[in-house]
N, CA, C and O atoms as a GROMACS GRO file, in nm:
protein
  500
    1UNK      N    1  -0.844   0.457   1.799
    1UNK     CA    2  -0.879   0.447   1.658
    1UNK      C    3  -0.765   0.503   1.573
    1UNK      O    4  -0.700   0.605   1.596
    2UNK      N    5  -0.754   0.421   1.475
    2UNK     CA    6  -0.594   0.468   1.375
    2UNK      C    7  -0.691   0.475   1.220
    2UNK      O    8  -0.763   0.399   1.155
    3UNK      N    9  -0.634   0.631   1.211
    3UNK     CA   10  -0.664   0.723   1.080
    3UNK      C   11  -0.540   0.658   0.955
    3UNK      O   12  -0.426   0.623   0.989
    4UNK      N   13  -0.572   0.655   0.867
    4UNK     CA   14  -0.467   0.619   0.774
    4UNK      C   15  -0.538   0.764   0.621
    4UNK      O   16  -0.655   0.762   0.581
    5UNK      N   17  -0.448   0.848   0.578
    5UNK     CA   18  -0.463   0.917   0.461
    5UNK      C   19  -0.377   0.906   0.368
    5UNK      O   20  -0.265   0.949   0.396
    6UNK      N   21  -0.394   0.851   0.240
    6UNK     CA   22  -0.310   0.820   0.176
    6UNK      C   23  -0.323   0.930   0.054
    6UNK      O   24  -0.431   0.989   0.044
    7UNK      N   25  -0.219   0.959  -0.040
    7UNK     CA   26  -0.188   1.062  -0.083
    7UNK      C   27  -0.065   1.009  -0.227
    7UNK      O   28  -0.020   0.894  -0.218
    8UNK      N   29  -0.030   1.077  -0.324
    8UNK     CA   30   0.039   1.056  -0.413
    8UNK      C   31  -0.036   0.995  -0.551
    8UNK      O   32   0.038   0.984  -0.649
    9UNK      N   33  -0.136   0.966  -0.563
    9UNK     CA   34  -0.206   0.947  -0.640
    9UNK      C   35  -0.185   1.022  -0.748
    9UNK      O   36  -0.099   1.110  -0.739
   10UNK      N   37  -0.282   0.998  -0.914
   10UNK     CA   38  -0.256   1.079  -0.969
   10UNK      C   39  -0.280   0.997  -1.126
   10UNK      O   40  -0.296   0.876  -1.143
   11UNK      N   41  -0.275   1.124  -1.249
   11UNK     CA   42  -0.247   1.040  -1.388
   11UNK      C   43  -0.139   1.043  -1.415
   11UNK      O   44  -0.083   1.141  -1.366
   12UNK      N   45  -0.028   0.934  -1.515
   12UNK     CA   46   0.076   0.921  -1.538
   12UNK      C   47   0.049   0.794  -1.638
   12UNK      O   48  -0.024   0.696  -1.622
   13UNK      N   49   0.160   0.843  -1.777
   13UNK     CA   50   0.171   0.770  -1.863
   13UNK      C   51   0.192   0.607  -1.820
   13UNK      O   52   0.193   0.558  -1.708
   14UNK      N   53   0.208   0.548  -1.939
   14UNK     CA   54   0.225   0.393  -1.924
   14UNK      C   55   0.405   0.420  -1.923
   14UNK      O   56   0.460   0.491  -2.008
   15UNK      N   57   0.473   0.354  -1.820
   15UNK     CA   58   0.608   0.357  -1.786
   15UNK      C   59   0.673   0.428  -1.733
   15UNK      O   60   0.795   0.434  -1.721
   16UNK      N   61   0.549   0.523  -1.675
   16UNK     CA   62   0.587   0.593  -1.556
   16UNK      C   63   0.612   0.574  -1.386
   16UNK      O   64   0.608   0.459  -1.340
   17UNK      N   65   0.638   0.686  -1.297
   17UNK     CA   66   0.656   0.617  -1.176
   17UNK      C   67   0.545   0.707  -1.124
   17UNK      O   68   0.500   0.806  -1.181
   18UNK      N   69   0.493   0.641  -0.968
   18UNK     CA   70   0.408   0.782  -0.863
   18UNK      C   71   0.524   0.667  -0.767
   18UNK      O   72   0.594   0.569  -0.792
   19UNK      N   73   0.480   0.768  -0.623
   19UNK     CA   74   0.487   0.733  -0.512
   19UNK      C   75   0.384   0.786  -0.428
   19UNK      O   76   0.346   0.902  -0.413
   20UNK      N   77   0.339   0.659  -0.365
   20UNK     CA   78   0.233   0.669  -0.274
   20UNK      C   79   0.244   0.708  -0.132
   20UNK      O   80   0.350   0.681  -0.076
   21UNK      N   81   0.181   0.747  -0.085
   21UNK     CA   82   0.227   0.798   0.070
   21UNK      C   83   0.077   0.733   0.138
   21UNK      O   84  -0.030   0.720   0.079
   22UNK      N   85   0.113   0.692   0.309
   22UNK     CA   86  -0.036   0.661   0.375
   22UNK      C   87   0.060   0.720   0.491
   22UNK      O   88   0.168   0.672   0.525
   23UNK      N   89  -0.001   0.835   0.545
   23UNK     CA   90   0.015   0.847   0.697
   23UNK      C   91  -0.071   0.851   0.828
   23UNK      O   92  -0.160   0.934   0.846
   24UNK      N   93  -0.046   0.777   0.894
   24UNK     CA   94  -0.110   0.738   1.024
   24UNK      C   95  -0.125   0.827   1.093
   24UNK      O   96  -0.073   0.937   1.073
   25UNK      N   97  -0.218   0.791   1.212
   25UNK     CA   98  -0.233   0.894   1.265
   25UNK      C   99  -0.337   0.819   1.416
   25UNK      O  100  -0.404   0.721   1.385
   26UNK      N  101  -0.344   0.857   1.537
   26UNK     CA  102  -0.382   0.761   1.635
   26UNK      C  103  -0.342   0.716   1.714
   26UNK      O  104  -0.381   0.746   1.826
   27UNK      N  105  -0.203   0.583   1.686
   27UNK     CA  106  -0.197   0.481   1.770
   27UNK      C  107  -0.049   0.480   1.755
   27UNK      O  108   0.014   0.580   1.718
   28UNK      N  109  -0.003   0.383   1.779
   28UNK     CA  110   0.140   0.335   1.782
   28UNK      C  111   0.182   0.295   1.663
   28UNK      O  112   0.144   0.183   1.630
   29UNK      N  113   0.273   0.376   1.562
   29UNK     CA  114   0.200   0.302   1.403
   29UNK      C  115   0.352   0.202   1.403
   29UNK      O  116   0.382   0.147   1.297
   30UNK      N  117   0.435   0.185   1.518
   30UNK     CA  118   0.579   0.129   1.494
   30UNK      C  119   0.518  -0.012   1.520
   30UNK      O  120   0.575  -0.098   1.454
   31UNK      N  121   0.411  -0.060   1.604
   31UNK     CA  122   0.344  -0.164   1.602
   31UNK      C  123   0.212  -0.249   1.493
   31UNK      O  124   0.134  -0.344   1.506
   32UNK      N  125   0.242  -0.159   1.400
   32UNK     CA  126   0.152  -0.189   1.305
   32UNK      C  127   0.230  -0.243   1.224
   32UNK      O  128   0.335  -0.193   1.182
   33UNK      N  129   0.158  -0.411   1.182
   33UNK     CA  130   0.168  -0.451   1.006
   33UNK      C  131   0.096  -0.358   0.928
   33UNK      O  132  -0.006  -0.304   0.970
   34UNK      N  133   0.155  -0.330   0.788
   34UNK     CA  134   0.098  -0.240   0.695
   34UNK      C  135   0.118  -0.302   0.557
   34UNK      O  136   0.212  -0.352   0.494
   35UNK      N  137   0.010  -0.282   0.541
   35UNK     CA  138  -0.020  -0.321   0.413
   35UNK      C  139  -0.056  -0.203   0.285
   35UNK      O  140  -0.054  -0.083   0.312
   36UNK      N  141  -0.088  -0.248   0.154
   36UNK     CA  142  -0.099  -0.160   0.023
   36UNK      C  143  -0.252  -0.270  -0.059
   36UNK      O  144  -0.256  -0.393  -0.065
   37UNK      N  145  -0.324  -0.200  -0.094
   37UNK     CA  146  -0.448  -0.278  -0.131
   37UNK      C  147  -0.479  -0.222  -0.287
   37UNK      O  148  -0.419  -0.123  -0.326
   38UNK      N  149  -0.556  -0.277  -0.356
   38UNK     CA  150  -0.636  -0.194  -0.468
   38UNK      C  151  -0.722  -0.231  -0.529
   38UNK      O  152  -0.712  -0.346  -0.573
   39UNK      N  153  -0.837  -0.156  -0.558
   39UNK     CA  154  -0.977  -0.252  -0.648
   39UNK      C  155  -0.981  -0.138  -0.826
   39UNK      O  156  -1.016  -0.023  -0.852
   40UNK      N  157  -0.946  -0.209  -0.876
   40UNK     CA  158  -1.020  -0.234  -0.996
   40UNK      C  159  -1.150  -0.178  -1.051
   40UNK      O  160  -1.239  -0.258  -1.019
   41UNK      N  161  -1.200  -0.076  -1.120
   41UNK     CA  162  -1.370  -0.079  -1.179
   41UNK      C  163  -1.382  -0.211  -1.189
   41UNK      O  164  -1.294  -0.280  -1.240
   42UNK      N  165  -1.483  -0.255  -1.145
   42UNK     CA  166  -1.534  -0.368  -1.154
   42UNK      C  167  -1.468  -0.501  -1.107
   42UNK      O  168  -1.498  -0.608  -1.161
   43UNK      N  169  -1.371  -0.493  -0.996
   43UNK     CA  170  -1.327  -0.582  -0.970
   43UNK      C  171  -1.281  -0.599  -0.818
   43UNK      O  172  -1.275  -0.488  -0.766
   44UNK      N  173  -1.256  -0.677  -0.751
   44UNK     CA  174  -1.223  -0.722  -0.607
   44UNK      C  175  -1.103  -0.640  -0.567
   44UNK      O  176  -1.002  -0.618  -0.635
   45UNK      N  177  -1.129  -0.601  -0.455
   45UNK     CA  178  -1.009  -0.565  -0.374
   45UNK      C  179  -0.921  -0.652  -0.424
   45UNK      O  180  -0.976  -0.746  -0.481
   46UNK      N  181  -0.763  -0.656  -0.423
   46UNK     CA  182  -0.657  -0.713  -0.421
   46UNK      C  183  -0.536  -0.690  -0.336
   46UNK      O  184  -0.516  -0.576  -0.292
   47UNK      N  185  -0.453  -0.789  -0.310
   47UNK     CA  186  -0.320  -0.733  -0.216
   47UNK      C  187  -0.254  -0.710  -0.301
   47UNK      O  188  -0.260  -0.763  -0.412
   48UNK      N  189  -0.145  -0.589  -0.248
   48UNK     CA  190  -0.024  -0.561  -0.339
   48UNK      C  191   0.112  -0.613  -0.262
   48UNK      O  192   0.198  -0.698  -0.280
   49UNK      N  193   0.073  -0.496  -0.153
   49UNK     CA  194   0.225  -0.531  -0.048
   49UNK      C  195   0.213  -0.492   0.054
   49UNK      O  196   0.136  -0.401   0.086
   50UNK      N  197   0.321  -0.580   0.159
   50UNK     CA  198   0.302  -0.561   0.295
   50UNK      C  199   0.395  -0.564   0.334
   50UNK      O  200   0.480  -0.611   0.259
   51UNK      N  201   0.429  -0.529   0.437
   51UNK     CA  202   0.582  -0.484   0.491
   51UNK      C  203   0.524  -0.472   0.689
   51UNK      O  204   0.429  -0.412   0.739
   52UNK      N  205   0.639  -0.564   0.756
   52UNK     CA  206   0.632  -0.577   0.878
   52UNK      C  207   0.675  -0.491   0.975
   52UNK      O  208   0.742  -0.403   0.922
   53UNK      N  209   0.666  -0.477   1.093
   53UNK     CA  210   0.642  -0.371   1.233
   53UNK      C  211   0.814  -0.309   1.173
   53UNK      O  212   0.816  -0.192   1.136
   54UNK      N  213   0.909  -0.368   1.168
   54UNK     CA  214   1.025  -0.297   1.158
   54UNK      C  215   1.084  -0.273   1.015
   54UNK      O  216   1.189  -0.212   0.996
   55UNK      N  217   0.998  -0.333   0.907
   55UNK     CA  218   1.031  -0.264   0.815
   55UNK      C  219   1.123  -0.432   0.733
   55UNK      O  220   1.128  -0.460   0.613
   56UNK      N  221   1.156  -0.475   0.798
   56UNK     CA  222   1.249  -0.548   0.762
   56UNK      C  223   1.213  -0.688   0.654
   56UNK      O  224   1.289  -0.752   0.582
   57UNK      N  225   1.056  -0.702   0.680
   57UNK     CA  226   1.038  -0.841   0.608
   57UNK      C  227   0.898  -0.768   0.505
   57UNK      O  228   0.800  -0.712   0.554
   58UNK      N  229   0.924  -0.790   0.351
   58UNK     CA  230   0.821  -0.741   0.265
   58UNK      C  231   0.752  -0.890   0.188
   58UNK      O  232   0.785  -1.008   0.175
   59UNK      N  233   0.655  -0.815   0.154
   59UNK     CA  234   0.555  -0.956   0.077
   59UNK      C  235   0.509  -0.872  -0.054
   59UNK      O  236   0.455  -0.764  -0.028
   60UNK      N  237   0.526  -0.914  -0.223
   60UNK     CA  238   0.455  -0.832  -0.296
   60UNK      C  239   0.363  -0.923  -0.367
   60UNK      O  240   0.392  -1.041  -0.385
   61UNK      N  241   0.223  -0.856  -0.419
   61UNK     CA  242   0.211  -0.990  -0.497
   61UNK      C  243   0.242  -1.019  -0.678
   61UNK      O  244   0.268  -0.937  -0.766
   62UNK      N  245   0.233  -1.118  -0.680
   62UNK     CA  246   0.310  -1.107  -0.782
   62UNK      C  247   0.329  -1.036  -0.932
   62UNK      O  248   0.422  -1.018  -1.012
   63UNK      N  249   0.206  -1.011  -0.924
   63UNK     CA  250   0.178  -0.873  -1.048
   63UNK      C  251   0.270  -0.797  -1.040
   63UNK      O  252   0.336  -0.791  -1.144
   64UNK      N  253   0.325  -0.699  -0.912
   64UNK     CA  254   0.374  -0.597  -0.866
   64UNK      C  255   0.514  -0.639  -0.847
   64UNK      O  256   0.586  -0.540  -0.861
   65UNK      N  257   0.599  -0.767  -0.815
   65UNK     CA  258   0.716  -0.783  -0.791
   65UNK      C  259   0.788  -0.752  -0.896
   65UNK      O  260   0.761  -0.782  -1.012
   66UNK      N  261   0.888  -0.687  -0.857
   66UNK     CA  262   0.974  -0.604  -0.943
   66UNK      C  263   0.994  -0.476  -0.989
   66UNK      O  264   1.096  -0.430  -1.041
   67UNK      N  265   0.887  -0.418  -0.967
   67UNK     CA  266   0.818  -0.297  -0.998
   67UNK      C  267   0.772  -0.211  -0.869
   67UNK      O  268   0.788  -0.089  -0.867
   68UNK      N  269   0.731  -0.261  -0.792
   68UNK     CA  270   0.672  -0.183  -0.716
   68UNK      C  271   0.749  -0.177  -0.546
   68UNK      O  272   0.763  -0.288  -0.496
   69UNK      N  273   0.792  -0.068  -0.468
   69UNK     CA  274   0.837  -0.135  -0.370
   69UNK      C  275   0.768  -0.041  -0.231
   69UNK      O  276   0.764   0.080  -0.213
   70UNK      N  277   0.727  -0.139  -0.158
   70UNK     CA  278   0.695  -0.050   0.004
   70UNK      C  279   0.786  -0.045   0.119
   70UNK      O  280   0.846  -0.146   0.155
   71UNK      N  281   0.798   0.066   0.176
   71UNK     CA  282   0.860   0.052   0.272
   71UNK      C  283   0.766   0.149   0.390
   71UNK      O  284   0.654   0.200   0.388
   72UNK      N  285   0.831   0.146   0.445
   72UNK     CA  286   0.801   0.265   0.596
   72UNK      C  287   0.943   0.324   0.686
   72UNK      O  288   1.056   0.281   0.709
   73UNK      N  289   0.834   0.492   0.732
   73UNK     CA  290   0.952   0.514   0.801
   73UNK      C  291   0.876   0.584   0.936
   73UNK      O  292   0.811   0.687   0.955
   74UNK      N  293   0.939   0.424   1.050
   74UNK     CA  294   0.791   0.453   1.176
   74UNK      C  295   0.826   0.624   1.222
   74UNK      O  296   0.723   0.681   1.259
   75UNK      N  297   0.956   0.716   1.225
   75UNK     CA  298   0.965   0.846   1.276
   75UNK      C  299   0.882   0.930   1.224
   75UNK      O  300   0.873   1.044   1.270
   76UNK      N  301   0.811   0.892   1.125
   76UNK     CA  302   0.752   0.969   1.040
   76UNK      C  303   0.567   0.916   1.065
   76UNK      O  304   0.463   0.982   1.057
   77UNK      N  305   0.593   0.767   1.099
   77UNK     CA  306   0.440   0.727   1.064
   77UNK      C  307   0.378   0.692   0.938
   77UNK      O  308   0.263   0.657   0.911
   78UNK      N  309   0.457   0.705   0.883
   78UNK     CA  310   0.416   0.704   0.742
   78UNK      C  311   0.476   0.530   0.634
   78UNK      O  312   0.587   0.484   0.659
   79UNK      N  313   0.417   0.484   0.564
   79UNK     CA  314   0.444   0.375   0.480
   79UNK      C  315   0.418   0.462   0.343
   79UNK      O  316   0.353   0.564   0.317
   80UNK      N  317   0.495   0.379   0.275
   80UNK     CA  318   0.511   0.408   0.102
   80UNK      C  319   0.487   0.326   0.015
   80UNK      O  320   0.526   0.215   0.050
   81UNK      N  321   0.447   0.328  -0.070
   81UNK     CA  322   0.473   0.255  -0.237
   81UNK      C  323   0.529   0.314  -0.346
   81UNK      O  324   0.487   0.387  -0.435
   82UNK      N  325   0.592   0.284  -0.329
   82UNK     CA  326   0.697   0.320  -0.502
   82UNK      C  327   0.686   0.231  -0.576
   82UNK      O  328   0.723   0.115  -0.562
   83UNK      N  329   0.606   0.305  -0.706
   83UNK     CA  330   0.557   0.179  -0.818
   83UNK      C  331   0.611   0.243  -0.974
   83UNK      O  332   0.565   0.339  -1.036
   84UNK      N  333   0.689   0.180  -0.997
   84UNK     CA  334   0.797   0.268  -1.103
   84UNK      C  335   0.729   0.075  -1.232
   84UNK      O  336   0.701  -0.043  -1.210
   85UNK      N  337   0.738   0.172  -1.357
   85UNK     CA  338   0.738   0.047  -1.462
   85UNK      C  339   0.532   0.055  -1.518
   85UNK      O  340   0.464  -0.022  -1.586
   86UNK      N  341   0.500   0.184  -1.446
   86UNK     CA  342   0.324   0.146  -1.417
   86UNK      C  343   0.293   0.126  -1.606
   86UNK      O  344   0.341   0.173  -1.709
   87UNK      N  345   0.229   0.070  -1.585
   87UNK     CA  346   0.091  -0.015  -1.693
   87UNK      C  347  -0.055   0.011  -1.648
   87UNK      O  348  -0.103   0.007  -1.535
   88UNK      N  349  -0.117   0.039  -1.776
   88UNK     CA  350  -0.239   0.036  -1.745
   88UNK      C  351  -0.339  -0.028  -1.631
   88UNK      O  352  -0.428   0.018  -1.560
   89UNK      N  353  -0.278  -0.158  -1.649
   89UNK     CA  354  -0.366  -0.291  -1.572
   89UNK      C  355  -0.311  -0.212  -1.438
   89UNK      O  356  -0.379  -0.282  -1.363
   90UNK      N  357  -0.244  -0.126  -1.351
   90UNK     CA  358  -0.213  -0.088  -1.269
   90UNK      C  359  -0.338  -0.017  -1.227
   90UNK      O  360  -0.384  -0.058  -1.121
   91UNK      N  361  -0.402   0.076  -1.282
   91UNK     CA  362  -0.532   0.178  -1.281
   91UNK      C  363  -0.617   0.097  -1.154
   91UNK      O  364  -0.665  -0.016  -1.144
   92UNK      N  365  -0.611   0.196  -1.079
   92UNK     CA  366  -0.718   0.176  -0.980
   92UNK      C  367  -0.715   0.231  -0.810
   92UNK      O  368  -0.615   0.290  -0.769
   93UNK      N  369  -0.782   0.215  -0.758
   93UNK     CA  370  -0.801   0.328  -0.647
   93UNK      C  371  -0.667   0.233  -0.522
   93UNK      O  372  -0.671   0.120  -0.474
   94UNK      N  373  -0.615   0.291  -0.514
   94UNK     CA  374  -0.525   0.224  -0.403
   94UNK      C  375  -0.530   0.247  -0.226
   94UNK      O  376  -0.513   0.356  -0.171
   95UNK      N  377  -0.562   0.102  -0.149
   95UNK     CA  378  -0.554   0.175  -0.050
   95UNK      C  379  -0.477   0.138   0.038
   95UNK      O  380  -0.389   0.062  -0.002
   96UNK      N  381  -0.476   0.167   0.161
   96UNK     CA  382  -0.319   0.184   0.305
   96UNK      C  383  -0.434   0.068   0.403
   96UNK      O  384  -0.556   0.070   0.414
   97UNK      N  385  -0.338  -0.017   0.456
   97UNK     CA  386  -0.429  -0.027   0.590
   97UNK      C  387  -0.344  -0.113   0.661
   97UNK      O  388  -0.250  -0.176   0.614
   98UNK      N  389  -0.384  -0.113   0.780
   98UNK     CA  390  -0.303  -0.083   0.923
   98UNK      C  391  -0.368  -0.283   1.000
   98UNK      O  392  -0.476  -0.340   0.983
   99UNK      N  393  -0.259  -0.321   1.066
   99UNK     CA  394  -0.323  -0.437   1.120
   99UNK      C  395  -0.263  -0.445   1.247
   99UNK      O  396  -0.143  -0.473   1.252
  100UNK      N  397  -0.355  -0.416   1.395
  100UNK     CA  398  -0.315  -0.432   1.487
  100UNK      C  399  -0.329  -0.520   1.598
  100UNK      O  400  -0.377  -0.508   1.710
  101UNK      N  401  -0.261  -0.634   1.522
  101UNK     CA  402  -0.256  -0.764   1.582
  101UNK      C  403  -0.116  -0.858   1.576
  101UNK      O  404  -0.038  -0.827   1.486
  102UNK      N  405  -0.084  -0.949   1.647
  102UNK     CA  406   0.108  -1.032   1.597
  102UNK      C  407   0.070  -1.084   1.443
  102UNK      O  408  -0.035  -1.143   1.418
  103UNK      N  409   0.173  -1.052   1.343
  103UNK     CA  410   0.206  -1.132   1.264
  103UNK      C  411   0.280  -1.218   1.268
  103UNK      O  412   0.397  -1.189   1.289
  104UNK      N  413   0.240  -1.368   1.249
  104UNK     CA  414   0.329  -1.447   1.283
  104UNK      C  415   0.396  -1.508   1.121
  104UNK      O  416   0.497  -1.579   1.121
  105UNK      N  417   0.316  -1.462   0.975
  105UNK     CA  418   0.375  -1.488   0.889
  105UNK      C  419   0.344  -1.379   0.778
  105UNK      O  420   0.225  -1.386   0.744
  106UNK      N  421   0.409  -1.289   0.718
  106UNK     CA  422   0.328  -1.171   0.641
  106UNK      C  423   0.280  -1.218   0.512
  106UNK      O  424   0.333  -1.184   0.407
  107UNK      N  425   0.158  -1.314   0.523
  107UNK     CA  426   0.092  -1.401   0.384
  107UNK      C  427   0.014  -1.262   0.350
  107UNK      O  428   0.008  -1.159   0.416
  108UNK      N  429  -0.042  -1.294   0.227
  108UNK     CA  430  -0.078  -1.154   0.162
  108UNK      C  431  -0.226  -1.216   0.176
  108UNK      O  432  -0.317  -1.194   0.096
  109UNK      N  433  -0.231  -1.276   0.260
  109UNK     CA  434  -0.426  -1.314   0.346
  109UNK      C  435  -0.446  -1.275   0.449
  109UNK      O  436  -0.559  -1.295   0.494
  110UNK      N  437  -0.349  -1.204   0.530
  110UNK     CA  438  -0.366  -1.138   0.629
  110UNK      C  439  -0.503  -1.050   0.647
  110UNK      O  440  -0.535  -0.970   0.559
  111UNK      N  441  -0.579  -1.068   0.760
  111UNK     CA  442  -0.688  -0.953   0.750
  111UNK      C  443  -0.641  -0.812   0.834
  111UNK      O  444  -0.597  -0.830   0.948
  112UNK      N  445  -0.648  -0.708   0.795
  112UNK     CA  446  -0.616  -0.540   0.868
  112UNK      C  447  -0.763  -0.515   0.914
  112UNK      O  448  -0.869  -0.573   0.893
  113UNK      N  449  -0.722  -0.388   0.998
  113UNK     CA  450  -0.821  -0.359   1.092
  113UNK      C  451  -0.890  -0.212   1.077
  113UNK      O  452  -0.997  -0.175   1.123
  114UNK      N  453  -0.814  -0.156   1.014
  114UNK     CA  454  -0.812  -0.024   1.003
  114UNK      C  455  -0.773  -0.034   0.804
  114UNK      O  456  -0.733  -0.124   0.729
  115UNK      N  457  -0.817   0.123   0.785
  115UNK     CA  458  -0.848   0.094   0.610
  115UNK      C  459  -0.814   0.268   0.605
  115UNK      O  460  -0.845   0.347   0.694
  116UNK      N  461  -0.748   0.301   0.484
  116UNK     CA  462  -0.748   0.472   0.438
  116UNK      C  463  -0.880   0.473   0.352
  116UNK      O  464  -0.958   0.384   0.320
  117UNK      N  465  -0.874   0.622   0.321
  117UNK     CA  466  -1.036   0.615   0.225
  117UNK      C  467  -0.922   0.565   0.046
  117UNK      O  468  -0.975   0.504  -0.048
  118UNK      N  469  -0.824   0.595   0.046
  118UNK     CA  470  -0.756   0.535  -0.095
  118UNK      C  471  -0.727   0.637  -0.199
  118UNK      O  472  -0.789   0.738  -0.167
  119UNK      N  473  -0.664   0.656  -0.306
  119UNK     CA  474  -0.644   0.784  -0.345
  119UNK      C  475  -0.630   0.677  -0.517
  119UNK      O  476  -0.590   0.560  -0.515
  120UNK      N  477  -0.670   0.747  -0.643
  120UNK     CA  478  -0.670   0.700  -0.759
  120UNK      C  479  -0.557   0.654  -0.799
  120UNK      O  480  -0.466   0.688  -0.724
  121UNK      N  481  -0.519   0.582  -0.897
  121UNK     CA  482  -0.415   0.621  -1.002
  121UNK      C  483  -0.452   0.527  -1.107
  121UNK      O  484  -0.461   0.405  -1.098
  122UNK      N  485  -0.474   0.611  -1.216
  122UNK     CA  486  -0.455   0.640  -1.327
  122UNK      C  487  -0.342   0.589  -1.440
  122UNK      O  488  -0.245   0.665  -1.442
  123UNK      N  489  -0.336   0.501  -1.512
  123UNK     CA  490  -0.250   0.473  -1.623
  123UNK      C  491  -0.290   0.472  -1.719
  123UNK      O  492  -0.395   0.416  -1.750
  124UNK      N  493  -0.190   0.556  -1.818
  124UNK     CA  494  -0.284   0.625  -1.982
  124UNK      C  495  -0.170   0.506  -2.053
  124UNK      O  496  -0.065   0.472  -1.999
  125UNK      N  497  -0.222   0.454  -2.189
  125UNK     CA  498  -0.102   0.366  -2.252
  125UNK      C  499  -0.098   0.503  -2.348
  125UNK      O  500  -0.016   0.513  -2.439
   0.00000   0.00000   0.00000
């Protein structure tokens, strides 16, 4: 079973930056696709970004391109989001999750297997 806690959350003006942290915990996390999620009050989960077993191939969606970037660093276990440029419409609980299965294309329809509990953030205009 793979733990994911994500962390960096927080309030911050409109045009500010956070960085998000999710660290693993469990399994082999150098074999994990990882992904970045977020719901909205009142609204559907959404994808943000995903980033593959070595780090090397990212997917954002398009709200977030330009602005926001994930990476990972497997020595650590840990994946990131750096979301610099934030806006309101950003506000909402963000979460980490882990997919331990082959990716054969990193579409942002991918289903994960494993989920963090998600940590806030907050954008004041």
């Amino acid at each position: 079973q793979v733990q994911l806690v994500e962390s960096g959350g927080g309030l911050v003006q409109a045009g500010g930056s956070l960085r998000l942290s999710c660290a693993a915990s469990g399994g082999t996390f150098s074999l994990y696709t990882m992904g970045w999620f977020r719901q909205a009050p009142g609204k559907e989960r959404e994808f943000v970004a995903a980033i593959s077993r070595s780090g090397t191939i990212t997917n954002y969606a398009d709200s977030v391109k330009g602005r926001f970037t994930i990476s990972r660093d497997n020595a650590k276990n840990t994946v990131y989001l750096q979301m610099n440029s934030l806006q309101p419409e950003d506000t909402a609980v963000y979460y980490c999750a882990a997919r331990n299965r082959p990716t054969i294309v990193l579409a942002s329809t991918i289903s994960y297997d494993f989920w963090g509990q998600g940590t806030q953030v907050t954008v004041s205009s």
